[in-house]
ROMARLO-195816 format. One line per 10 residues: number of its first residue (from 1); for each residue x, y, z of N, C-alpha, C, O, CB. Coordinates in steps of 0.2 Angstrom, whole numbers. Glycine has a CB too. Layout:
REM residues N
NUM> X Y Z X Y Z X Y Z X Y Z X Y Z ~ ... .
END
This chain:
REM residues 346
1> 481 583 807 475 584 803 476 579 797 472 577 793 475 591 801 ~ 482 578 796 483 576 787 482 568 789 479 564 786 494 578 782 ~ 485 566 796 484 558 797 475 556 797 473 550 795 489 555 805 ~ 471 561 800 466 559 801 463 559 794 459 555 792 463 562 807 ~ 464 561 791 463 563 783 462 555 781 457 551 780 471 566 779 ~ 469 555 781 473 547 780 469 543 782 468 540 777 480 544 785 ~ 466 542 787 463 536 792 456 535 788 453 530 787 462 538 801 ~ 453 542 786 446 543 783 446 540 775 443 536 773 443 553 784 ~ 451 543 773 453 538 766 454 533 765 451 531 761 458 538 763 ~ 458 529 769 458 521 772 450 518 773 448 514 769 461 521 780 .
11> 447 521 776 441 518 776 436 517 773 432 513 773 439 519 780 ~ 436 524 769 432 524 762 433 519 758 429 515 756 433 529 759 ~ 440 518 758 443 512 751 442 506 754 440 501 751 452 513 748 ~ 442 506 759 440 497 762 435 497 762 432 492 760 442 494 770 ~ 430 503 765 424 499 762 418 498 756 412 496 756 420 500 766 ~ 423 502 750 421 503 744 424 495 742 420 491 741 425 509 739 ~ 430 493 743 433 486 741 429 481 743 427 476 739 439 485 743 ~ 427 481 751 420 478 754 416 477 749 415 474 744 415 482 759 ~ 415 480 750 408 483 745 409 481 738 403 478 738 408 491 746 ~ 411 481 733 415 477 726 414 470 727 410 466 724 424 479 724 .
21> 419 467 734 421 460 734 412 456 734 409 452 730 427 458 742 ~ 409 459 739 401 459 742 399 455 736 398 449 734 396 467 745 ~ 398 463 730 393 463 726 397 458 720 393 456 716 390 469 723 ~ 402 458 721 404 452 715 404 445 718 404 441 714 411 454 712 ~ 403 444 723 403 435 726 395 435 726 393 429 726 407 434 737 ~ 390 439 727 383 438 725 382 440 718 376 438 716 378 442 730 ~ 385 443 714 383 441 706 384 434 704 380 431 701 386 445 700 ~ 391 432 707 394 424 708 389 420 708 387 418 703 398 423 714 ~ 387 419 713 379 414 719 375 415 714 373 409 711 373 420 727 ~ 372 421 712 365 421 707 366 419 701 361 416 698 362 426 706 .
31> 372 419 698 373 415 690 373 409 692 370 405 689 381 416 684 ~ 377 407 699 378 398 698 373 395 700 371 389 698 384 394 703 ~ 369 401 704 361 395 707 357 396 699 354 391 697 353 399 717 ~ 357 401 694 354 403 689 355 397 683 350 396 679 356 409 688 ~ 362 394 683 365 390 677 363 383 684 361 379 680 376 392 673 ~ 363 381 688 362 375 690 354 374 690 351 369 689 365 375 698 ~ 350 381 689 342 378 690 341 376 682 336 373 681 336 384 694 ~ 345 378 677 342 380 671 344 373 668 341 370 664 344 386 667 ~ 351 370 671 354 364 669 348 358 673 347 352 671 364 364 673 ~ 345 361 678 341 353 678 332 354 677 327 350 679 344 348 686 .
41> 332 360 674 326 360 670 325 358 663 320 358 660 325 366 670 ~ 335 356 660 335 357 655 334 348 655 331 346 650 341 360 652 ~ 336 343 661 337 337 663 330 336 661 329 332 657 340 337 671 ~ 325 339 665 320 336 667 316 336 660 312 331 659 317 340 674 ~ 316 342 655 316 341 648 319 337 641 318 338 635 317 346 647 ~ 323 333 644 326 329 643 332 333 636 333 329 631 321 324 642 ~ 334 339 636 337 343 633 345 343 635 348 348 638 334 348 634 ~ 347 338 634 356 337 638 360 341 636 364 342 640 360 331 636 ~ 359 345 630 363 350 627 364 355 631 370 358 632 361 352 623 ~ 358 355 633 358 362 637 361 361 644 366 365 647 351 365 637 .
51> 358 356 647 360 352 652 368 352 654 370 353 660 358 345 649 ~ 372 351 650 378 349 648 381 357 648 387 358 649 378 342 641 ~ 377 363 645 380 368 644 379 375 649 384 379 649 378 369 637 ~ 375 375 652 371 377 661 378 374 665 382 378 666 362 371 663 ~ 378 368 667 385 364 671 390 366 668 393 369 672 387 356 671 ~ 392 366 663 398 370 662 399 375 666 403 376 670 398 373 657 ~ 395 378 663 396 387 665 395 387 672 396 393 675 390 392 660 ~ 393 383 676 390 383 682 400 382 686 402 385 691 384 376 681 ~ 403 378 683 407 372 685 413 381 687 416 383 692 410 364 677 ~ 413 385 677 417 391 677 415 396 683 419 398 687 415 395 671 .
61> 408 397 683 406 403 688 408 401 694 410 406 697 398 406 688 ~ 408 396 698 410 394 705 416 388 704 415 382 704 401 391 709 ~ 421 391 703 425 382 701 427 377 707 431 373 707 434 384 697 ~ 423 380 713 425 376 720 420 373 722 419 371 728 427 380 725 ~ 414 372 715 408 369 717 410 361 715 413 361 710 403 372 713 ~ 409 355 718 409 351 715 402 348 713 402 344 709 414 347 718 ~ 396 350 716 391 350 712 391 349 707 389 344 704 389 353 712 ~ 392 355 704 391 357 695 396 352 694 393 347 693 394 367 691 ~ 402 351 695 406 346 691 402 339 691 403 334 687 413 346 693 ~ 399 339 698 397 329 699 390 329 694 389 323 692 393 325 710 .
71> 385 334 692 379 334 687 381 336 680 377 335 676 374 338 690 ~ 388 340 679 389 339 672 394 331 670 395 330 664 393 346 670 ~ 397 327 675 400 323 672 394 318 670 393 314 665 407 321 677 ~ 388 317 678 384 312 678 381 313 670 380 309 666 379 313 684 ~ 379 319 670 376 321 661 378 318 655 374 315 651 377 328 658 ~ 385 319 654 390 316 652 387 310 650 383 309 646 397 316 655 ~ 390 306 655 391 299 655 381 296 653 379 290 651 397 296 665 ~ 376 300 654 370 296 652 370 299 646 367 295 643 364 297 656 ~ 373 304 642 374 303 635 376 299 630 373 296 626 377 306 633 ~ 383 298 634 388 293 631 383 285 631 385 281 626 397 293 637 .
81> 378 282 636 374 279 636 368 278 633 365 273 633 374 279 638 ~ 367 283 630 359 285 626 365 282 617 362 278 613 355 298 627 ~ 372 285 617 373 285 612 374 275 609 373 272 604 378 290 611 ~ 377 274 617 378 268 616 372 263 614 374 259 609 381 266 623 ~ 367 263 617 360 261 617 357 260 609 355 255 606 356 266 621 ~ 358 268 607 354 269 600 362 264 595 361 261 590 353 282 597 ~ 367 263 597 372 258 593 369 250 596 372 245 594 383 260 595 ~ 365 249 598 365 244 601 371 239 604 371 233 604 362 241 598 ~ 375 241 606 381 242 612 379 242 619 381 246 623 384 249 611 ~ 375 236 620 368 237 626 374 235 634 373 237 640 360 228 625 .
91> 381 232 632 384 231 637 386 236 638 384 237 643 387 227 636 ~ 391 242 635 394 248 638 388 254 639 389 259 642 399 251 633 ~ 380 253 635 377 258 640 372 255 645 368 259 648 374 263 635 ~ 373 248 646 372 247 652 377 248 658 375 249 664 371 241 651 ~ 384 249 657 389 252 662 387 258 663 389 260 669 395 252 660 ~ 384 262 659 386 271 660 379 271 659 378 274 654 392 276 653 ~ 375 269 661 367 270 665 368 269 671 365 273 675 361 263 662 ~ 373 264 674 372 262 681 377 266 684 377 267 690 372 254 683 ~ 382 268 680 388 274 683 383 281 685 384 284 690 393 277 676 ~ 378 281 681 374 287 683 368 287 687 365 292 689 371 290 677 .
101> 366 282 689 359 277 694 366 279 700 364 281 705 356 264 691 ~ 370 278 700 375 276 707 378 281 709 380 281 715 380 270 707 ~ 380 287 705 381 294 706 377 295 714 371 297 715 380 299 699 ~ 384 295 718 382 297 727 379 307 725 383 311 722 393 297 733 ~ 374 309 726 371 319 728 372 318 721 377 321 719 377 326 733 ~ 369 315 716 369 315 711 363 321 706 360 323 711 369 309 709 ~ 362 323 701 356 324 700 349 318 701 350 313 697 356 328 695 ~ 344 319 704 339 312 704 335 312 700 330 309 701 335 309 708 ~ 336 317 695 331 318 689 334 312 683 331 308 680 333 327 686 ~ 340 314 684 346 307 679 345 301 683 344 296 680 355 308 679 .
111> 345 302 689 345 294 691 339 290 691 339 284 691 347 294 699 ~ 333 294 690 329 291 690 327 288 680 323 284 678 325 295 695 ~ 331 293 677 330 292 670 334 287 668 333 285 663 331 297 666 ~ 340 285 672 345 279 671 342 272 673 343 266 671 352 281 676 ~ 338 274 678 334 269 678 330 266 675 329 260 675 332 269 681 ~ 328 271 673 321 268 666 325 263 661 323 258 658 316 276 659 ~ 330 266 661 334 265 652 337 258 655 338 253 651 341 272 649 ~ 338 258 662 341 250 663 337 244 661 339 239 659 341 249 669 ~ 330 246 664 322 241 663 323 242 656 323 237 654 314 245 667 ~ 323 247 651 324 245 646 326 240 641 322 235 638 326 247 645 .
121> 331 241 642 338 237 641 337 232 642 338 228 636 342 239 645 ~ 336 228 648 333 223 649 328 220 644 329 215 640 329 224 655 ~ 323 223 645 316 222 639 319 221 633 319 215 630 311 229 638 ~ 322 227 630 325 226 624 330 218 623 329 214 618 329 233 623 ~ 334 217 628 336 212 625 333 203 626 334 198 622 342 213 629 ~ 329 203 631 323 197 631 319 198 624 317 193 621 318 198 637 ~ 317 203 622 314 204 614 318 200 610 317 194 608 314 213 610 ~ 324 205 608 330 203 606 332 196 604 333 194 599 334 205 609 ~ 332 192 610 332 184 611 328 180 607 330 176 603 330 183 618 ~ 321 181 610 315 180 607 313 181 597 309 177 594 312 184 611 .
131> 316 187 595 317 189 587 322 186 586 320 184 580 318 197 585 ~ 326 184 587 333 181 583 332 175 585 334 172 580 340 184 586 ~ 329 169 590 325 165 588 320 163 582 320 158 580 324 164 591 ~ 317 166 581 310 166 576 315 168 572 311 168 567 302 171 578 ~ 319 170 570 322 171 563 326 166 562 325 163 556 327 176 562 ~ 331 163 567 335 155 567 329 150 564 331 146 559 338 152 577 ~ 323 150 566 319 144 562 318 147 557 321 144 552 311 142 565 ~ 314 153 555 315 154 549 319 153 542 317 152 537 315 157 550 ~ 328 154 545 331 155 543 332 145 541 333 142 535 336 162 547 ~ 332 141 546 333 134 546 328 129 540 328 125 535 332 131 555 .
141> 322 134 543 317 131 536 316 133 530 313 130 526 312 132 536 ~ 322 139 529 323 140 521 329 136 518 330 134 512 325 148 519 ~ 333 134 525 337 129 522 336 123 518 339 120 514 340 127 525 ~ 328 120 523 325 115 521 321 114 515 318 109 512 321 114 527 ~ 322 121 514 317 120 506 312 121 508 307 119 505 317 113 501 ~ 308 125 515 302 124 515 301 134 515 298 138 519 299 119 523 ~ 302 135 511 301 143 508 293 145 512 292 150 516 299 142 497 ~ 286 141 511 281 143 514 281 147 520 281 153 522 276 138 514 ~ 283 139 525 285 139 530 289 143 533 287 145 539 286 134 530 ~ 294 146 530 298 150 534 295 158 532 298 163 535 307 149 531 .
151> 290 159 529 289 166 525 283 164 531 280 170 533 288 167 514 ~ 280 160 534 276 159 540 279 162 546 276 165 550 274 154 541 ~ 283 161 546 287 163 553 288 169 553 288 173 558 293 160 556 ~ 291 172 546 291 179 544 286 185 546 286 191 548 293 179 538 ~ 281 181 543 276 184 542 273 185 551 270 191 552 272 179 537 ~ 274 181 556 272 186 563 277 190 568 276 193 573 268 180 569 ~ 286 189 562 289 193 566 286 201 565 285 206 569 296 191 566 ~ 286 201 559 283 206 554 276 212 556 274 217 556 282 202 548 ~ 275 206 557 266 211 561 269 214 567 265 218 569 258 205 564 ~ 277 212 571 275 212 579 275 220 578 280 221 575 281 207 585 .
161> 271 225 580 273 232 579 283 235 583 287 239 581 266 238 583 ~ 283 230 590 288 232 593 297 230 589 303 232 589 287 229 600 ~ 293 224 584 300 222 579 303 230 576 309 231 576 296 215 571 ~ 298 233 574 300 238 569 303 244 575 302 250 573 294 241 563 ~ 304 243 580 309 249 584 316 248 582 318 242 580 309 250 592 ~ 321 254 583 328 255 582 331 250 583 335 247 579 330 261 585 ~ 331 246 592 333 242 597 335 235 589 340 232 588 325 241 603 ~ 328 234 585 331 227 583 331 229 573 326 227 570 324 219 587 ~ 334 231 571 335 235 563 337 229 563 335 224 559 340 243 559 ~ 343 228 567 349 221 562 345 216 563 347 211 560 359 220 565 .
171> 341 215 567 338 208 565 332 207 558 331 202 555 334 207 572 ~ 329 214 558 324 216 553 327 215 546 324 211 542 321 223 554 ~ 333 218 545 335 216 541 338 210 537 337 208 531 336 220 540 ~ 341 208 541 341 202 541 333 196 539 332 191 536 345 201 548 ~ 330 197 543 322 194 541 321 197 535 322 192 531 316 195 547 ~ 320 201 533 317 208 526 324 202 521 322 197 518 322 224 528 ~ 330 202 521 333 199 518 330 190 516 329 187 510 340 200 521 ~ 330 187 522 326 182 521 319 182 518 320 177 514 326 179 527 ~ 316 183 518 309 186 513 310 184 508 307 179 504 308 193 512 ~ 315 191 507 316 189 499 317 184 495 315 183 489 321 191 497 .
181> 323 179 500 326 175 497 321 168 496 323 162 494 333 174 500 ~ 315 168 499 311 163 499 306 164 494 304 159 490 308 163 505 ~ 304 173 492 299 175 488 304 172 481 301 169 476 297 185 488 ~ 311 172 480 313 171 472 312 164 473 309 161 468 322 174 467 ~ 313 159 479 315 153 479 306 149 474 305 145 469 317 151 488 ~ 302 154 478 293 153 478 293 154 469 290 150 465 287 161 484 ~ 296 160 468 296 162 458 297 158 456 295 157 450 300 167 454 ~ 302 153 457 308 149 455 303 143 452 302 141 447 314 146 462 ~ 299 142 458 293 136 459 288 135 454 286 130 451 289 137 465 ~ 286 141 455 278 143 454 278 147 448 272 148 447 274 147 460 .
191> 283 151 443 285 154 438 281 160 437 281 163 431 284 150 433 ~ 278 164 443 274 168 441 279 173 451 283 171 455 262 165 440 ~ 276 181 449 281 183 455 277 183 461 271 183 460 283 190 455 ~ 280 185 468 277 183 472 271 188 473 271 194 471 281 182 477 ~ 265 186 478 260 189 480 260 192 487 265 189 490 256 184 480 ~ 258 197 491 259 197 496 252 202 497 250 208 495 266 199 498 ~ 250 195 503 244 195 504 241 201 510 245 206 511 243 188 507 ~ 237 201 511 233 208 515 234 206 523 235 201 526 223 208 513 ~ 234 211 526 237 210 533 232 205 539 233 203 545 239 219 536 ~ 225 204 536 221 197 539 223 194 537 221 189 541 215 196 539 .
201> 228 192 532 229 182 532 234 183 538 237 187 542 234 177 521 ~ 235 177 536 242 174 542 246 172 538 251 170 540 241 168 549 ~ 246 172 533 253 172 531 257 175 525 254 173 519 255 167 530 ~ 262 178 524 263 182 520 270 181 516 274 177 518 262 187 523 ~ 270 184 511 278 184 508 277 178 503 282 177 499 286 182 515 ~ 269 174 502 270 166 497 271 171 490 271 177 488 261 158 498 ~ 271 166 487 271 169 478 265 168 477 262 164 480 276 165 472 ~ 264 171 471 258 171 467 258 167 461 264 166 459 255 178 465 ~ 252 164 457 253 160 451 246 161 449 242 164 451 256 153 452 ~ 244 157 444 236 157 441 232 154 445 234 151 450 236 152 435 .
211> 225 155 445 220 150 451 224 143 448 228 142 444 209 150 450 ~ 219 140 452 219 132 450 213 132 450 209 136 453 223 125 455 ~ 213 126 446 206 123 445 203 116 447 198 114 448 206 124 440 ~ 210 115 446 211 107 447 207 106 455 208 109 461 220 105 447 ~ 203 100 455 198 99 462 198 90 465 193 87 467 188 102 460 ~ 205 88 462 208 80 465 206 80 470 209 83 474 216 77 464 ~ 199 75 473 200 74 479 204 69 481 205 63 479 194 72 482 ~ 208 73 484 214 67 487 217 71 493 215 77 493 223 66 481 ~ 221 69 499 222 73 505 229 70 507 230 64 506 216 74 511 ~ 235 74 509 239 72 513 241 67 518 246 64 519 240 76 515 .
221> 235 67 520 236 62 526 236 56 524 234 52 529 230 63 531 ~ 238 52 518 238 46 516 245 44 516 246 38 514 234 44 510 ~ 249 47 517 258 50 519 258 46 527 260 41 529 259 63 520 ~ 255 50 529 253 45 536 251 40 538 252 38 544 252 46 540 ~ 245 38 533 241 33 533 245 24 531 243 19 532 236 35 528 ~ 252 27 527 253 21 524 256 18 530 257 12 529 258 20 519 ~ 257 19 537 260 15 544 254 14 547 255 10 552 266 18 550 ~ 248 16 547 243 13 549 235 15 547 233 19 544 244 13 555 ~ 232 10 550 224 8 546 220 11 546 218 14 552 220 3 547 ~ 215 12 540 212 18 539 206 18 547 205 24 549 209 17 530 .
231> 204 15 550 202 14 554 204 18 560 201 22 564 202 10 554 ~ 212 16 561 216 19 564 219 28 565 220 32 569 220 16 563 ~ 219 27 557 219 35 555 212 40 557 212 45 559 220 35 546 ~ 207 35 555 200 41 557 200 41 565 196 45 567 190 38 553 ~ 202 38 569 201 39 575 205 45 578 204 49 583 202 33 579 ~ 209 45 574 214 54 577 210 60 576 205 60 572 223 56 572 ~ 213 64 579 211 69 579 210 72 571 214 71 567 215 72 584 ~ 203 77 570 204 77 563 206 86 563 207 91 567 197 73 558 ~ 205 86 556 206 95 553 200 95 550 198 89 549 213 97 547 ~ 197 100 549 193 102 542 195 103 536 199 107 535 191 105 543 .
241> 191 101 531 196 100 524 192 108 521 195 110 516 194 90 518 ~ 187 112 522 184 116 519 184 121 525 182 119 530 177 113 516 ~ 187 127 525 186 133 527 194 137 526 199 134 523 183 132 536 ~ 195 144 530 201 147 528 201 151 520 205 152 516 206 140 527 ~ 194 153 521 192 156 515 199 163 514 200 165 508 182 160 515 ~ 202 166 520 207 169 520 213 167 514 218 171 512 209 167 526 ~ 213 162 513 220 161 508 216 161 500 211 159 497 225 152 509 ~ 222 165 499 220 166 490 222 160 487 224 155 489 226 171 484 ~ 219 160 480 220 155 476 227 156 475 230 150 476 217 155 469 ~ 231 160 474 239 162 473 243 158 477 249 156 475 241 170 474 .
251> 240 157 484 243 158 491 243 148 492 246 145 496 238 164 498 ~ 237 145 488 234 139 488 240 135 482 244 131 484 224 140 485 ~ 241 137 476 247 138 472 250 136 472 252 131 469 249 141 471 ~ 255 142 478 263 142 479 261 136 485 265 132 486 268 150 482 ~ 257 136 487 258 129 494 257 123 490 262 119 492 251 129 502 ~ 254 121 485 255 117 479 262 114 477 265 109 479 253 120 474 ~ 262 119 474 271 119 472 275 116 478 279 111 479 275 129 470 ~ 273 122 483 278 118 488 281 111 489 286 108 490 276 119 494 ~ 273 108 489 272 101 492 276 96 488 279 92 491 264 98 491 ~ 276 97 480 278 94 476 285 94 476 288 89 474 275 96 472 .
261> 288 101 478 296 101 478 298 98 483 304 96 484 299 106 478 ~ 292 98 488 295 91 495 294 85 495 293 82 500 291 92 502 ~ 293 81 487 290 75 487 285 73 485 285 69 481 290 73 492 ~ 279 76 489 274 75 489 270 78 481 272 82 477 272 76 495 ~ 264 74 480 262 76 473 255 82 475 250 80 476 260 69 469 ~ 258 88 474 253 94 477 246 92 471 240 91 473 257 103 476 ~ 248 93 466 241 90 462 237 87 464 231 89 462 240 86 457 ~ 237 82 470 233 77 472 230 81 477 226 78 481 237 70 474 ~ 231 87 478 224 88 485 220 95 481 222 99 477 229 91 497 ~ 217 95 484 212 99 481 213 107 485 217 108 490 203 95 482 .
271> 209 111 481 210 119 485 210 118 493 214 119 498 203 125 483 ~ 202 115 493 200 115 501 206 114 505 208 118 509 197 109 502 ~ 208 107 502 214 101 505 221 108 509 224 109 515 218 93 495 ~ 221 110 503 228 115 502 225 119 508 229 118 514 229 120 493 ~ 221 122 508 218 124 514 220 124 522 223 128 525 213 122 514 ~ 217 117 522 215 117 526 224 113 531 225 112 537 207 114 525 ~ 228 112 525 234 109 527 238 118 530 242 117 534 239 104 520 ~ 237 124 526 239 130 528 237 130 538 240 130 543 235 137 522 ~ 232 131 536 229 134 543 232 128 547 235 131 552 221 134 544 ~ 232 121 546 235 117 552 244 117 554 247 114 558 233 109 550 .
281> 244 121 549 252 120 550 255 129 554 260 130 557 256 119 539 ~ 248 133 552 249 138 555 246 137 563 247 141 568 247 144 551 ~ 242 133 564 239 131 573 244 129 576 245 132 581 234 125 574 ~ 248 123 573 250 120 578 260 119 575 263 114 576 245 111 579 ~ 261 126 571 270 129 571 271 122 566 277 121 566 275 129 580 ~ 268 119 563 272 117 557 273 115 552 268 115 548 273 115 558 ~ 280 113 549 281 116 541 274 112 537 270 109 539 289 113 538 ~ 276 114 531 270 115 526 270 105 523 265 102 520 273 122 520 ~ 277 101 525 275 96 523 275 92 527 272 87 527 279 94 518 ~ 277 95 534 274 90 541 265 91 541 263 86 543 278 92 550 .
291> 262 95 540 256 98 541 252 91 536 248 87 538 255 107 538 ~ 255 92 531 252 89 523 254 79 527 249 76 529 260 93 512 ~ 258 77 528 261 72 530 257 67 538 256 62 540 269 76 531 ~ 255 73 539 253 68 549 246 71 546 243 66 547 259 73 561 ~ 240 75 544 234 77 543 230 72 542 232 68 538 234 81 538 ~ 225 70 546 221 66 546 215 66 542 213 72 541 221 65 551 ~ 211 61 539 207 62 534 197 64 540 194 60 543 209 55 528 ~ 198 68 539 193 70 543 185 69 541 183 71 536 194 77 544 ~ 180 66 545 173 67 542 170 73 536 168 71 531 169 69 547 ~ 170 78 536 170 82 531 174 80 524 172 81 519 173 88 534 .
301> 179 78 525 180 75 517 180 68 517 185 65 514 188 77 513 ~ 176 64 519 176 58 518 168 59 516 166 55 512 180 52 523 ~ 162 66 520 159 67 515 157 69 507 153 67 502 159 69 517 ~ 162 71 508 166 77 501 167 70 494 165 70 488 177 81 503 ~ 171 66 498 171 60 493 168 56 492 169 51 488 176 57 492 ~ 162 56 497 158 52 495 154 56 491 152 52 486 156 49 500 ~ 151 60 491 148 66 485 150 67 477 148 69 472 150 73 487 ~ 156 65 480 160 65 471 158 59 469 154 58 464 170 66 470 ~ 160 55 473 158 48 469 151 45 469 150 39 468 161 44 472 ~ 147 51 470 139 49 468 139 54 462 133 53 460 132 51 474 .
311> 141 57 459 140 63 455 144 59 448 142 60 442 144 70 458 ~ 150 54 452 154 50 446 149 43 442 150 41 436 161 46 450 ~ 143 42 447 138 37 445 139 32 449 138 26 446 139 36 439 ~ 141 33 455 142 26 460 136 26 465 132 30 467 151 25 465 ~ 136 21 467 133 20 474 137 24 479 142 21 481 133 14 476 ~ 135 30 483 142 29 487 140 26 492 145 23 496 147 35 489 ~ 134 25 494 133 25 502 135 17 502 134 14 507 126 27 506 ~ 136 14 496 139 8 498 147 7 501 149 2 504 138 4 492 ~ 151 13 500 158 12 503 157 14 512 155 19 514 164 18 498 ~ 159 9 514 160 13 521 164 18 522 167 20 517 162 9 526 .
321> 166 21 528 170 26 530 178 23 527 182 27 525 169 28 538 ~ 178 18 528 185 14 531 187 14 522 193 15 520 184 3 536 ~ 183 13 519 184 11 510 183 18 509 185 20 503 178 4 505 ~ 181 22 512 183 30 507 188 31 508 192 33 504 180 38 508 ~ 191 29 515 199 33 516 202 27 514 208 28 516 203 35 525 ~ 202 21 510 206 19 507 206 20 500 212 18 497 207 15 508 ~ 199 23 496 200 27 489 204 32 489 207 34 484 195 29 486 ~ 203 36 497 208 43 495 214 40 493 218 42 488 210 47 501 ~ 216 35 500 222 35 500 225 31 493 230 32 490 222 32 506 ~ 221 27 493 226 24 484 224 29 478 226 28 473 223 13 479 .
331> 220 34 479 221 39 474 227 43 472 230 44 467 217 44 475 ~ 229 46 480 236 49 481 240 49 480 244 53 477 238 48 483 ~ 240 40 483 249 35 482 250 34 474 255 36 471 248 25 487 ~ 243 31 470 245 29 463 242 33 458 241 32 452 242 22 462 ~ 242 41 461 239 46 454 234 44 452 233 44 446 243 45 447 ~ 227 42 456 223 40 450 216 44 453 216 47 458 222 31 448 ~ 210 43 449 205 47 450 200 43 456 200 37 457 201 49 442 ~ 197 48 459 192 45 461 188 40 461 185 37 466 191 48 461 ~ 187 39 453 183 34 450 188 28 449 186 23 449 179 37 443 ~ 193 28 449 197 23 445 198 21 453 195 16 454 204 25 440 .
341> 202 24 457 203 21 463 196 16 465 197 10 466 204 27 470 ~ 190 20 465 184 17 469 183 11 464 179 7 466 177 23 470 ~ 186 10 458 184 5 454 189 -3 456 188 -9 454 184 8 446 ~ 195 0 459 198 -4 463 198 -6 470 202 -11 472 202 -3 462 ~ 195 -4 473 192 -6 479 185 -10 480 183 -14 485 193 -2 482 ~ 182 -7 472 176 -14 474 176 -21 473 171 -25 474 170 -13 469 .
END
């Protein structure tokens, strides 16, 4: 009687212990599928913390999972790459983007986010390439003394909206620094502080000064006229000497000033002139004294001076085309007025 006792006690307790082991290996199951679904809901929210703290606990509750350990390491390492990224360190979180794209049963919530950030990456550094060029000119034409010119090229990295993401600060500031040093160069010039114009002009960062008033018909393009004839000169391609109502008097000024510190005698061209050498130098990328220098003297101001010099009391329609662009041109070259030039060529 006492053994069968025995045998009935025995069985009770084995299948109470059953029974314990059962329900404790299925509370097991349900926290680790519970921390694995919540770790890549946290994934798909882009919430790594959590992400990272779900795998954990995932890794604890079942430690013979290697799952949980291959989606909390993969987490890991696309952190350590998000952080690399925001340092712009593009080479080590380009390593640990593609450590996590190549994770064999990986999560493909990450892999497919490792992806994006690769195509990124990419992008970002062709930008990159591209901004740090346009700063190198910049930065080359403030060497040159051409302050306008380089506060021109400033002026469309500046608009670009994608210049002002995190990706490129050290280039921005570096440009934001060059600015500066162009705007005191521009005060230096022009004795008044800089201006910075409204986001329709095209060019920004010049200094400001008093209007002018001064209206010397004279134009740049007699700089290039002295290697060949005025004839020669009106057959090229021309500019217009009146439009570009965009630029201030301030902005007309400092490009003044400029000319003068590059040689040339800025007095000698009129607002228009100043004009119309901005805009050509912003069409076709260049500096403010090559623009002033190769500009051709176009129908529209050989109008213009011929108007002045009927107002001075001449005949004008007695000068041909060929003798207005050589009154411009010895106005220019020898400082003198309209009337005095035209009184030397009659």
């Amino acid at each position: 009687m006492k053994r069968w006792m025995w045998i009935v006690f025995a069985v009770i307790i084995a299948v109470g212990v059953g029974s314990y082991s059962y329900t404790r290996y299925r509370l097991q199951e349900d926290s680790y599928t519970a921390e694995m679904r919540t770790g890549e809901r946290a994934l798909q929210d882009r919430n790594y913390t959590l992400a990272e703290t779900s795998f954990t606990h995932a890794t604890r509750t079942k430690a013979s999972s290697t799952e949980a350990q291959r989606y909390l390491t993969q987490t890991q390492t696309y952190v350590d790459g998000q952080q690399a990224l925001t340092a712009r360190k593009f080479d080590v979180a380009k390593r640990d983007f593609t450590a996590v794209k190549n994770t064999k049963h990986g999560a493909k919530t990450l892999i497919d986010q490792a992806q994006a950030q690769l195509t990124l990456i990419q992008k970002v550094q062709r930008k990159r390439k591209t901004y740090q060029q346009q700063y190198q000119k910049a930065s080359e034409l403030n060497k040159a003394n051409e302050f306008t010119d380089s506060n021109v090229v400033i002026a469309e990295l500046l608009q670009d909206k994608t210049f002002k993401q995190r990706y490129y600060s050290d280039i921005r500031k570096n440009v934001l620094n060059l600015q500066k040093q162009n705007n005191a160069s521009l005060k230096t010039l022009t004795g008044s502080a800089p201006v910075i114009p409204s986001a329709t002009q095209t060019v920004t960062g010049m200094t400001g000064s008093q209007q002018s008033t001064q209206r010397t018909p004279s134009t740049n393009q007699q700089a290039a006229a002295s290697s060949s004839t005025p004839s020669a000169n009106h057959s090229m391609s021309t500019f217009p000497a009146t439009s570009g109502s965009s630029y201030s008097d301030s902005q007309v000024q400092a490009t003044r000033a400029e000319l003068t510190a590059q040689g040339l005698d800025g007095n000698s061209y009129s607002d228009a002139q100043i004009r119309a050498i901005l805009q050509r130098a912003m069409a076709q990328h260049l500096s403010i004294a090559q623009a002033a220098k190769t500009m051709t003297i176009s129908s529209d101001q050989i109008a213009a001076t011929r108007a002045e010099l009927a107002q001075a009391g001449f005949d004008a329609n007695q000068f041909t085309d060929a003798q207005i662009e050589a009154i411009l041109q010895q106005a220019s070259l020898q400082h003198l007025s309209l009337a005095q030039a035209a009184k030397s060529v009659q």
